[in-house]
C-alpha positions in Angstrom: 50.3 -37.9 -25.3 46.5 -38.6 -24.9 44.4 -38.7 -28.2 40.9 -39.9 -26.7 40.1 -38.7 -23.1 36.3 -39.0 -20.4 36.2 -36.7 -18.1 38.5 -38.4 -14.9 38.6 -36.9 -11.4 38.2 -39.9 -10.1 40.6 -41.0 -7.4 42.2 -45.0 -7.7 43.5 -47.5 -5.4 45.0 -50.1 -8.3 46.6 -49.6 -11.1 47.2 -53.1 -13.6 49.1 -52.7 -16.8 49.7 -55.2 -19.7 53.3 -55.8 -20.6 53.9 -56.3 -24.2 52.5 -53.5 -26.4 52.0 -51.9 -23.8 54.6 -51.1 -20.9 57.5 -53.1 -24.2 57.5 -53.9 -27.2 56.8 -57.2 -27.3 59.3 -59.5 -26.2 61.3 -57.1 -24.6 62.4 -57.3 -21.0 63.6 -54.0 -19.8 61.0 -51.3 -18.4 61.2 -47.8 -19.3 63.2 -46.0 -16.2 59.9 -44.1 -15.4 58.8 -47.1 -14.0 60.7 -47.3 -10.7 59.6 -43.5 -10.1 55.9 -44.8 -11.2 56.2 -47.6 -8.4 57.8 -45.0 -5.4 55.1 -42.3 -6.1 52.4 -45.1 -5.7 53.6 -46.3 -2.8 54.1 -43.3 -1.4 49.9 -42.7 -1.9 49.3 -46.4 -1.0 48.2 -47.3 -4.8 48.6 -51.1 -5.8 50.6 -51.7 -8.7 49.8 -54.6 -11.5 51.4 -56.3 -14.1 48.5 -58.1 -15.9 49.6 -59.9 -18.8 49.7 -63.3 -20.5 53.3 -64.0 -19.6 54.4 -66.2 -16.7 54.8 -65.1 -13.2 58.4 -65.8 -13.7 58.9 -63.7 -16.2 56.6 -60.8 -15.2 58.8 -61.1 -11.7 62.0 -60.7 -14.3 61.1 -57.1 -15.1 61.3 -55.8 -11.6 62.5 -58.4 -9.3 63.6 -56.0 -6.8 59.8 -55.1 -6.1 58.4 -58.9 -6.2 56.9 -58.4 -2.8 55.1 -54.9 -3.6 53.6 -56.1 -7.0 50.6 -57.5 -7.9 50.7 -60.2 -10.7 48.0 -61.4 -12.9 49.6 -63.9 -15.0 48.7 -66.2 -18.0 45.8 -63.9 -19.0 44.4 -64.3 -15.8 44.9 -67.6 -14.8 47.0 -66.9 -12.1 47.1 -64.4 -9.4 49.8 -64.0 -7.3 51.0 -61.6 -4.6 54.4 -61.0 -2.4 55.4 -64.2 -3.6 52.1 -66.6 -2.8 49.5 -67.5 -5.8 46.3 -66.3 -4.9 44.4 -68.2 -7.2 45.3 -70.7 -10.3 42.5 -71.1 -12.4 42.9 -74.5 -14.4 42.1 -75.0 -18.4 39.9 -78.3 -18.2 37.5 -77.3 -21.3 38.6 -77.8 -23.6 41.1 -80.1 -22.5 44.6 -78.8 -22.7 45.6 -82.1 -25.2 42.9 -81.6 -27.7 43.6 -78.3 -28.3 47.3 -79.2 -28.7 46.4 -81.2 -31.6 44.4 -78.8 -33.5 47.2 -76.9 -33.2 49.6 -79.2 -34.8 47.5 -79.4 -37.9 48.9 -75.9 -38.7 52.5 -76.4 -40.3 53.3 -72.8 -39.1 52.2 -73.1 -36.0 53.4 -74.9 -32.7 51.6 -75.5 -29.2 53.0 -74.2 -25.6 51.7 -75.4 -22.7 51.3 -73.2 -19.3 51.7 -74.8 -15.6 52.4 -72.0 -12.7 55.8 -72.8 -12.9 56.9 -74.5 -15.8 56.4 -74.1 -20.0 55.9 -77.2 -22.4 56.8 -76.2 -25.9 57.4 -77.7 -29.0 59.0 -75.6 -31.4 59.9 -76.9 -34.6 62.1 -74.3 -35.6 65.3 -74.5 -33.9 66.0 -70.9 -33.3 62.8 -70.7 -31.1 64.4 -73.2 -28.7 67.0 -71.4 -28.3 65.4 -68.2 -27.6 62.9 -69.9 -25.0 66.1 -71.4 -23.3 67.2 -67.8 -22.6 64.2 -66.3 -21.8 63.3 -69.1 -19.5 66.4 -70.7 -17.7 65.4 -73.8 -16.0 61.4 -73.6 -16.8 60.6 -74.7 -20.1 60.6 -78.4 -21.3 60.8 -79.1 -24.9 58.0 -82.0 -26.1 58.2 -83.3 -29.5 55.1 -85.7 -28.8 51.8 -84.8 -27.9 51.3 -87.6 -25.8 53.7 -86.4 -23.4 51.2 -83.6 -22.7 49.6 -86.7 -20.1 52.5 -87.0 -18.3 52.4 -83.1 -17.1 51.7 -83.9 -13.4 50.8 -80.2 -12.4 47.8 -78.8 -13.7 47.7 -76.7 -17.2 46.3 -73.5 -16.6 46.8 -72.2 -20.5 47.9 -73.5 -23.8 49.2 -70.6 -26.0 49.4 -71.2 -30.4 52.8 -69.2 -31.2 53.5 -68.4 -34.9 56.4 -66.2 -36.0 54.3 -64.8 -39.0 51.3 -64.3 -36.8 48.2 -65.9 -35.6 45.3 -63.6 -37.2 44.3 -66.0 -39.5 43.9 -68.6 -36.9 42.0 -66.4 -34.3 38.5 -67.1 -36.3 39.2 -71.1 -36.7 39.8 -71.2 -32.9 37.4 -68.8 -31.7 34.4 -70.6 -33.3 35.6 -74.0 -32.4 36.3 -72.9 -28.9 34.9 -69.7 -28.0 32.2 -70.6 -26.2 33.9 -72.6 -23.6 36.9 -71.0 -23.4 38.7 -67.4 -23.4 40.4 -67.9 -26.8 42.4 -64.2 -27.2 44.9 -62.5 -29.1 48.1 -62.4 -26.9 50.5 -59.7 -29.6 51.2 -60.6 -33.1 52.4 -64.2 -32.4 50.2 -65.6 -29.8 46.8 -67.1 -29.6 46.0 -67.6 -25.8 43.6 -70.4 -24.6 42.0 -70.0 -20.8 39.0 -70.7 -18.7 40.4 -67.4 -17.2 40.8 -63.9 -17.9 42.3 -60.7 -16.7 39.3 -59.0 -16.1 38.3 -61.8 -13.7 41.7 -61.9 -11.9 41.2 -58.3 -11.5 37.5 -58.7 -10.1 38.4 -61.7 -7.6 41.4 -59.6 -6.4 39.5 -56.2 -5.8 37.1 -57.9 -3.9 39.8 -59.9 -2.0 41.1 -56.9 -1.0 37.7 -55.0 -0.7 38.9 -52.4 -3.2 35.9 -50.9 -6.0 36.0 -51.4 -9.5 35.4 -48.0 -9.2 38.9 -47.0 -8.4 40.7 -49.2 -10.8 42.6 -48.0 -14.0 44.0 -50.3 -16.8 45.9 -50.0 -19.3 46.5 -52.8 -22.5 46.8 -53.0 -26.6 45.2 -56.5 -28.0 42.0 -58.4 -27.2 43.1 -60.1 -24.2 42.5 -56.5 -21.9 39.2 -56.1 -23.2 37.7 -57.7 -20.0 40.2 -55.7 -18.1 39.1 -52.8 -20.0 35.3 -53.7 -19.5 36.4 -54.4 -15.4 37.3 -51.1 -14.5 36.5 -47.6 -14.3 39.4 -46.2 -16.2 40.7 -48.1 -19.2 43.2 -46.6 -21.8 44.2 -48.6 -24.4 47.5 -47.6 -26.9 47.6 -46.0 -30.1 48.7 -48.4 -32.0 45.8 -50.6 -31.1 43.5 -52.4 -33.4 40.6 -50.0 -33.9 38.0 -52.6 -32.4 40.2 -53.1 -29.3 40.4 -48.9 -29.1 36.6 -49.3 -29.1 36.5 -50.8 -25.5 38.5 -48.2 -24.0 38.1 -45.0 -22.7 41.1 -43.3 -23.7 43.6 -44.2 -26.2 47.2 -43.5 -25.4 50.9 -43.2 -26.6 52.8 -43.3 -23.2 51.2 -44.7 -20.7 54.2 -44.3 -18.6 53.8 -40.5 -18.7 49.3 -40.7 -18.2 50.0 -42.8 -15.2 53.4 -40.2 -13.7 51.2 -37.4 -14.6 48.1 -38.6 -12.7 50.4 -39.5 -9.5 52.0 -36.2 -9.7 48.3 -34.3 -9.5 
């Protein structure tokens, strides 16, 4: 169903969708099945499909890995792009730097620190049942770090440093953003993550459309939190979810409750 509609007639070569809240609930790791006929219908009209999202690669390849080689990934809220299988672009967080922010962090009993390389996740949870649930989710790629100095011993380089807390982060978004906001992207991620990058998706999504020498023009989005809202401000067709803050709604042009169904019934047109 759509709730808030512009007038669209407008014909797109790229389509980029946020994951949780958006395409799942968040945390969850199985698509609706519309999504395979959403991906056959595109390629049948030669339309580029993207997940654009602050998870992993790894884990946005996880959703669909039988279609790793036709999707477009913008991962870590925009810190890394990465297509059939070869990163485009990693854009390092050097400001501020990834350890500093780690320790703000830790001044927050009810909040812990992960730390974002291409490949790997540093975490340290201090609540026993997140390790566990980070070991399934991520076989093989995250290390646990109970001291922040370990952070200098990560040889690759960080490209994002994500506050987790299981009762949520709004009321650290304001301490962060006005300690940090003016020289890095500090966003809302879903209910339990604070993301920090000197990245974003709208920018991963500008560098690749001119990459590929396709127009803003003919780019729709779709997200839910404050993380899209350069995504939304990117492109020329932005629809955000219903169940979306009202100031995130705000950036959008229309305001959806399947975005599954907008995107099958604009393929099927």
């Amino acid at each position: 169903m759509v709730i808030k509609m512009k007038s669209n007639n407008q014909q797109y070569k790229l389509i980029a969708c946020d994951v949780d809240g958006t395409l799942v609930p968040e945390g969850v790791h199985d698509l609706d099945p519309r999504f395979y006929e959403i991906v056959q219908k595109a390629q049948e009209q030669d339309i580029i499909l993207c997940f654009a999202s602050g998870r992993q690669y790894d884990d946005l390849v996880a959703l669909a890995p039988e279609y790793e080689d036709e999707l477009v990934y913008i991962a870590a809220n925009g810190s890394v792009l990465v297509e059939q299988k070869e990163v485009v672009k990693a854009i390092e967080l050097t400001e501020p730097e990834p350890k500093e922010i780690c320790l703000e962090i830790k001044k927050f009993s009810a909040a812990d620190y992960h730390i974002s390389t291409v490949d790997d996740i540093y975490a340290n949870p201090r609540d026993p049942e997140i390790r566990t649930i980070l070991t399934e989710i991520y076989p093989g790629s995250v290390i646990f770090i109970d001291n922040v100095d370990q952070i200098d011993k990560i040889e690759d380089p960080i490209i994002k440093v994500a506050l987790h807390s299981s009762s949520g982060v709004d009321p650290y978004v304001e301490h962060f953003s006005n300690k940090w906001g003016d020289v890095c992207h500090v966003a809302k991620a879903g209910f339990s993550w604070l993301d920090f990058t000197n990245s974003d998706k709208g920018t991963a999504l500008k560098e690749y459309c001119k990459l590929k020498d396709i127009p803003l023009s003919e780019t729709m989005v779709f997200g839910d939190n404050t993380n899209d809202i350069s995504m939304f401000n990117a492109a020329s067709l932005a629809g955000v979810m219903s169940t979306s803050d009202p100031q995130v709604q705000a950036h959008a042009d229309l305001i959806v409750e399947d975005p599954y169904q907008y995107i099958l019934d604009y393929l099927n047109n």
